[in-house]
Each structure stands twice: as structure tokens, then as C-alpha cells.
Backbone bond lengths (Angstrom), bond angles and torsions (degrees), N, CA, C in turn:
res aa  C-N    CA-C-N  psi(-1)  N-CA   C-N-CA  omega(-1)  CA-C   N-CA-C  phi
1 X - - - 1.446 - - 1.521 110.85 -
2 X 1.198 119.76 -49.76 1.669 123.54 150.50 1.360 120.96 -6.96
3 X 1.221 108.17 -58.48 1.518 135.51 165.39 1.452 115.57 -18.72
4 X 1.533 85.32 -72.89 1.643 103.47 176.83 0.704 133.96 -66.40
5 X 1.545 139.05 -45.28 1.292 166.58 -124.18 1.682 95.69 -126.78
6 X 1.105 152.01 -42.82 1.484 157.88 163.97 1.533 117.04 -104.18
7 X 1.325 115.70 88.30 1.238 106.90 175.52 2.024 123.03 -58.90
8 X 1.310 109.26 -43.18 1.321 113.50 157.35 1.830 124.50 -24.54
9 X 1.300 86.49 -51.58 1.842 87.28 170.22 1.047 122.08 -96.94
10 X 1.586 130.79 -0.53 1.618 134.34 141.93 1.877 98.21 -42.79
11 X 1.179 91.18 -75.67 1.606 110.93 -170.97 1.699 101.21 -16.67
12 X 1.757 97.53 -81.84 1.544 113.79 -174.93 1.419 109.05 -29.34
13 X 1.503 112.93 -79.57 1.460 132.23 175.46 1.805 96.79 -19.50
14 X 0.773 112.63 -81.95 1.958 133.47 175.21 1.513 97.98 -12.18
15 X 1.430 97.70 -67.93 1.498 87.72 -178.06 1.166 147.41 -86.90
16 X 1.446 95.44 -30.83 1.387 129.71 147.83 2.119 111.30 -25.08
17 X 1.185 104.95 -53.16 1.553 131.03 169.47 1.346 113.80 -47.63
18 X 1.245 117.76 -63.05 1.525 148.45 -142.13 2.121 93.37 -87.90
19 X 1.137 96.80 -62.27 1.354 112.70 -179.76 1.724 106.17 -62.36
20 X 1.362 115.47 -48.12 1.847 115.20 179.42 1.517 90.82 -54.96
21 X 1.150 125.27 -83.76 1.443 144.08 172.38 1.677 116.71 -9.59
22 X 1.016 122.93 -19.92 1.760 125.37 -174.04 1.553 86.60 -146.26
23 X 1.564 154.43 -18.10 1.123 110.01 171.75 1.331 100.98 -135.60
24 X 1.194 123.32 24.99 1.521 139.36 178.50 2.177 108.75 58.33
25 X 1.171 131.40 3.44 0.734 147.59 -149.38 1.638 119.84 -157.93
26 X 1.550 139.86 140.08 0.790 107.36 -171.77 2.418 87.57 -153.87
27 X 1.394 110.89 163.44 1.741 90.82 -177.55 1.607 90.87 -128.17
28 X 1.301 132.70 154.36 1.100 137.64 160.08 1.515 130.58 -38.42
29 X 1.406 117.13 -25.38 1.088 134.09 154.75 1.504 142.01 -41.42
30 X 1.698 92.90 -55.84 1.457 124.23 150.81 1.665 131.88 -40.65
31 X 1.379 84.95 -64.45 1.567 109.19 176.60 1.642 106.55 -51.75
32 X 1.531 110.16 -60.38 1.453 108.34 178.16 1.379 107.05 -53.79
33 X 1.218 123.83 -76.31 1.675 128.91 -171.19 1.565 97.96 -14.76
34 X 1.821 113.18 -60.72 1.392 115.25 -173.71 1.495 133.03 -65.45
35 X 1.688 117.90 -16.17 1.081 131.99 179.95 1.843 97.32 -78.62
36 X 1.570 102.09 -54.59 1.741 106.04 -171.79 1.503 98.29 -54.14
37 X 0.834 131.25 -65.69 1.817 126.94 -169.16 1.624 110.00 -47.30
38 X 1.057 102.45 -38.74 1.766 96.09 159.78 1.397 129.32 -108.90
39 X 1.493 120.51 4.36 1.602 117.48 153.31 1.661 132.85 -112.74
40 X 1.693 82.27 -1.99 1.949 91.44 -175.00 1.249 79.44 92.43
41 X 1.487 90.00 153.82 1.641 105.79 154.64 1.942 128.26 -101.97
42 X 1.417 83.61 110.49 1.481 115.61 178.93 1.769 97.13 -92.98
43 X 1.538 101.34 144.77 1.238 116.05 159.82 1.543 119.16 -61.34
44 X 1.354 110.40 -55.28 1.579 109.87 -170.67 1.933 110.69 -63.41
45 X 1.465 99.62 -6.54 1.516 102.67 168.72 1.597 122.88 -36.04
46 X 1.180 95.59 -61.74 1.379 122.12 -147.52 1.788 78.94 -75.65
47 X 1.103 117.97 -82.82 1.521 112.03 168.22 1.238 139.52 -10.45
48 X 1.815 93.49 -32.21 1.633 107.74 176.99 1.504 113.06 -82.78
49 X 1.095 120.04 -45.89 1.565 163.75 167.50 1.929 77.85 -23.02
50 X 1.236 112.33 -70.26 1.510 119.84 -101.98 2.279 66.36 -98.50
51 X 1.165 102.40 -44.28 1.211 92.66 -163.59 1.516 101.61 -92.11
52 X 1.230 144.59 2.23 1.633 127.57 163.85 2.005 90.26 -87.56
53 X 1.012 132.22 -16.82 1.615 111.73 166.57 1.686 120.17 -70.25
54 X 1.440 94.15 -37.51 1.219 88.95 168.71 1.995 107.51 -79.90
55 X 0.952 154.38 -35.12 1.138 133.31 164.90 1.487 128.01 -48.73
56 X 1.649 94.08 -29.76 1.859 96.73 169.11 1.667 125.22 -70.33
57 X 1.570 94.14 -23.28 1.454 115.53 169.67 1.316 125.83 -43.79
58 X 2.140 91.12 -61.96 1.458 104.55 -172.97 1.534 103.87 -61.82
59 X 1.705 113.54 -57.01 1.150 119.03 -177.09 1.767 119.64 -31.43
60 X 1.727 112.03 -38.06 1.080 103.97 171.34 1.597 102.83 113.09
61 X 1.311 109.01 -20.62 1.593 111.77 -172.84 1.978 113.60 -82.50
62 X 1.161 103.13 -4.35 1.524 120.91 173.87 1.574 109.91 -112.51
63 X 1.100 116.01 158.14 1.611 102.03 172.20 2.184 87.83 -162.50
64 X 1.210 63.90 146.57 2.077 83.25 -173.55 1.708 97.35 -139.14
65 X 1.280 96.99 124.61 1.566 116.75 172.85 1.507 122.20 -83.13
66 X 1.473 110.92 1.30 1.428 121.75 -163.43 1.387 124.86 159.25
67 X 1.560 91.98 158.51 2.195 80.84 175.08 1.347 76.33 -81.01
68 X 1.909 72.72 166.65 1.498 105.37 -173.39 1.713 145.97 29.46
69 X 1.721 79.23 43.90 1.788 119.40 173.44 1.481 108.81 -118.63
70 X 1.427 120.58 149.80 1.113 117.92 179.26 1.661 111.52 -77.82
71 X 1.140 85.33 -170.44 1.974 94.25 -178.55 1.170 98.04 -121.89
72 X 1.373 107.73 130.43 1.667 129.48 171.56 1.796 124.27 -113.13
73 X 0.994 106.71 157.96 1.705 105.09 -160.93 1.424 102.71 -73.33
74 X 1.325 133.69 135.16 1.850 129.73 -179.89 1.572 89.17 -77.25
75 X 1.353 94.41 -172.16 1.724 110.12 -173.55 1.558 93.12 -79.57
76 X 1.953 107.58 149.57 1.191 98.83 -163.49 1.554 106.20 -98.15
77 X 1.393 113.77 149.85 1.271 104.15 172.29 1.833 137.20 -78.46
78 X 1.457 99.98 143.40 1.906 80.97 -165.97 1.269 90.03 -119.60
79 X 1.121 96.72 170.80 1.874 121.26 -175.75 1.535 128.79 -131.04
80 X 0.808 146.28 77.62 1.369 130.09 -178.44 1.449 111.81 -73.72
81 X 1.330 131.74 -6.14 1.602 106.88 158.05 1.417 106.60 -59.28
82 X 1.510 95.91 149.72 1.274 98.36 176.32 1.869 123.36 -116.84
83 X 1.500 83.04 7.83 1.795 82.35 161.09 1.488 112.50 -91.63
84 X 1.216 105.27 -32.20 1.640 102.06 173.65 1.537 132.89 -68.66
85 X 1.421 101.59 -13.67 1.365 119.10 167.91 1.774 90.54 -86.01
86 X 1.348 144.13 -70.86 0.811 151.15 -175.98 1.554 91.42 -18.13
87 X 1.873 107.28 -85.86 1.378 102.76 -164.34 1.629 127.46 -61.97
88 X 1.678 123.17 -6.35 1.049 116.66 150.58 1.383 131.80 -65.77
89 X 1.413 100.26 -11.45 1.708 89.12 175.12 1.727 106.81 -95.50
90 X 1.147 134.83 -35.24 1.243 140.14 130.44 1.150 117.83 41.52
91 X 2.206 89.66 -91.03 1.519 125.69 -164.18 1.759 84.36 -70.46
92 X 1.235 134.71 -60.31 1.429 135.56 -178.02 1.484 126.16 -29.71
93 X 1.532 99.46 -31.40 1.454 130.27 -168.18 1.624 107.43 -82.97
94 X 1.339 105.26 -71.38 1.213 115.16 165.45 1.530 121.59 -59.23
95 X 1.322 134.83 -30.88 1.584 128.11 -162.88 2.054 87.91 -88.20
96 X 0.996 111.48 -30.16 1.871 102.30 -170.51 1.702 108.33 -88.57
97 X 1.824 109.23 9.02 1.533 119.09 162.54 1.185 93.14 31.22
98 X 1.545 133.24 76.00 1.470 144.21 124.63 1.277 104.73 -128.71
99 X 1.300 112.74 150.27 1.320 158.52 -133.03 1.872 86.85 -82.11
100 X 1.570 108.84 -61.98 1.553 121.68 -174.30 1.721 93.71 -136.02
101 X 1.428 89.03 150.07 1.542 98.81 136.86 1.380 128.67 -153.52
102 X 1.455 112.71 -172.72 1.721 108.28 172.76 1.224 116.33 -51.79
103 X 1.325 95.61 136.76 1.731 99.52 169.29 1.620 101.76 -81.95
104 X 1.331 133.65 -16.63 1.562 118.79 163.10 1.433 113.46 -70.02
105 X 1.257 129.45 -31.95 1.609 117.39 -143.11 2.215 65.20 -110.00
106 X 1.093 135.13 -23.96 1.569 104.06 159.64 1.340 134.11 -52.33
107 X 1.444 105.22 -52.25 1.321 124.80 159.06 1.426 125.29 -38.34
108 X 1.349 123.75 -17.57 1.405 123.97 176.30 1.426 114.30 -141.41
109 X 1.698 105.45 1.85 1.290 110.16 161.68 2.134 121.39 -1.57
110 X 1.288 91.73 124.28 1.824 87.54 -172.70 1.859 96.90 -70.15
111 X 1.078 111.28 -41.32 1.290 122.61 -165.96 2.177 115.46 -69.79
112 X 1.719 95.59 11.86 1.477 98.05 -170.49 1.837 86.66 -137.17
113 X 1.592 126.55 36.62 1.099 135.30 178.00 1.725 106.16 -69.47
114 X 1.316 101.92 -25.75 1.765 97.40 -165.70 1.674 95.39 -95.94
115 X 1.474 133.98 3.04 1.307 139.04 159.89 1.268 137.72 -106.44
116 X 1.142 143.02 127.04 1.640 136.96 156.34 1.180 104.06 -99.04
117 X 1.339 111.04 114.24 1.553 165.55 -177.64 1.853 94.00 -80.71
118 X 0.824 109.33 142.93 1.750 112.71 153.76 1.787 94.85 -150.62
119 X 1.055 119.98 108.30 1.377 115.78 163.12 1.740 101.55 -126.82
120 X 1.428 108.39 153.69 1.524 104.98 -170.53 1.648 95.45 -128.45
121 X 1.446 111.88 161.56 1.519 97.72 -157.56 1.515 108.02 -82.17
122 X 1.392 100.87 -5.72 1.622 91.60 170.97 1.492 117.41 -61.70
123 X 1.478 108.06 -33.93 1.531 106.05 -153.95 1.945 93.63 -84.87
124 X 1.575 109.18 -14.77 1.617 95.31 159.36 1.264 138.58 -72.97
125 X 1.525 100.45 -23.96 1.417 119.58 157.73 1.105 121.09 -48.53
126 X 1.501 120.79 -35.59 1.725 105.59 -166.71 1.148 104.15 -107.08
127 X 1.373 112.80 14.43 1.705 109.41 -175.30 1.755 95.28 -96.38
128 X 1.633 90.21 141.39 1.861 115.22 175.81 1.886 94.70 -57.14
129 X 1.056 117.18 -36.12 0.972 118.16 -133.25 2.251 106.04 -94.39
130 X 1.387 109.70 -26.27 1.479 147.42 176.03 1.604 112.64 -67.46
131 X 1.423 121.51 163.82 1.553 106.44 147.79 1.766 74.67 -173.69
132 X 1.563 94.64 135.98 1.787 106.11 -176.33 1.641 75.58 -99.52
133 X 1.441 85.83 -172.75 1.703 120.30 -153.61 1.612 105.14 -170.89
134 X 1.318 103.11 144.62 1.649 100.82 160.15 1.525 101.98 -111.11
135 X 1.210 108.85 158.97 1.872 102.30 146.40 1.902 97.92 -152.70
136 X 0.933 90.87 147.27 1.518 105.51 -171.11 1.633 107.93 74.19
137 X 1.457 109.20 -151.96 1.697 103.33 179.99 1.536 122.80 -97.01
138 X 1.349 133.96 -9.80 1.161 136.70 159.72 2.054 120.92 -153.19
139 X 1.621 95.98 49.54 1.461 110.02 -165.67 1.309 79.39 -92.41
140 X 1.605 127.66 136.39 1.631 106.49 154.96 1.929 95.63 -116.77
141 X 1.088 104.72 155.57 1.366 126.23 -175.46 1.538 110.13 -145.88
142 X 1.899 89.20 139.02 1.628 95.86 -159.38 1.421 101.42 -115.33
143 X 1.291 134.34 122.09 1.272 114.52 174.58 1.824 98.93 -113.18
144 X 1.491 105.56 -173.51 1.828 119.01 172.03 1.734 103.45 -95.67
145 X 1.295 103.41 140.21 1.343 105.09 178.35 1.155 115.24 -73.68
């Protein structure tokens, strides 16, 4: 719900994701550089920056061995409910305010790095809540009803 409700920590998360994901590792430094190029540089950035890492910290989904060590991804958490996977993709759905998206680039969403997800497209199918789509010859796209 975070997600939604603060776009700034969509953002972070995003890159935060993107960066674990291609260099397994990621430094606060980074993260800012990547937030300023897409918010300007604001003072309260860095502030913002500084305290959703430390919330990823507490949360447990970041882990830092030291000052002036990078941050590496903790073990990820999995779920087999499948409404709660459901409603994480949801909040994913709704916080990136488009209409649809891929059901691949959901599936690997940068911003769902601290989870393994298993949802199968049947079980989006039967949700009230889903509606697949094709476009082209094997694009599937998921939007909210």
C-alpha cells in the first residue's frame, strides 16, 4: 500500500530493484543519483533516500554489513497465499497508474525484488478483481477491472 500512497518510494523501490537485479548490490549514492534524474534535485531527497533504506533495513528486505558497504538483497520472501500475492500485484498495478500492463515485466517487476511471487495465469483468471488481454500475438496484459 506504501506503493500507492507515496510515489517517491515506488520510485526508490524501482531502482533500488533494477540496480540489485544487474549488479546484485546496490550504495545509497546510486539510488540518489537515480531518484535526482527523475525528481530534480530536491534537498528533502536525500533525506528521503536515506530514510526508506533504512526502513528497508528494519523491514529486513535490505541488509548492509557496514558503513560504507553496499546493500545487498536479504533472502526473499515467498508466499503461497494467493490473494496476497494477488493483492501485491494490485498495489503494483495501481501505484505505476497505467491502465494495463505486461504480465512479464509484472512477473519480474523491479519493485517486487524483496518477494517471490508465483502466480499462474489461471489463478488471474479467476480473480474478481484481474482481466487478461492479448495485444499482438502472444503479449498478455493484465489490467484491474
Amino acid at each position: 500500500m506504501i506503493l500507492v500512497a507515496y510515489p517517491v518510494f515506488l520510485d526508490i523501490v524501482v531502482i533500488t530493484g533494477r540496480l540489485l537485479g544487474l549488479q546484485g548490490e546496490v550504495t545509497s549514492g546510486q539510488i540518489r543519483r537515480g531518484i535526482v534524474s527523475e525528481w530534480g534535485n530536491r534537498t528533502t531527497l536525500t533525506r528521503s533516500v536515506n530514510r526508506i533504506l533504512q526502513s528497508m533495513r528494519d523491514w529486513r528486505v535490505l541488509v548492509k554489513k557496514g558503513n560504507n558497504k553496499p546493500y545487498t538483497r536479504s533472502r526473499k520472501i515467498e508466499s503461497d497465499n494467493v490473494d496476497v500475492n494477488l493483492w501485491i500485484i494490485e498495489a503494483i498495478i495501481r501505484a505505476e497508474d497505467a491502465p494495463a500492463q505486461p504480465l512479464t515485466r509484472l512477473e519480474r517487476h523491479p519493485a517486487l525484488f524483496p518477494f517471490n511471487i508465483k502466480l499462474s495465469r489461471s489463478e488471474l483468471l479467476e480473480s474478481k478483481y484481474f482481466e487478461l488481454s492479448r495485444q499482438g500475438l502472444n503479449r498478455q496484459m493484465v489490467s484491474l477491472r
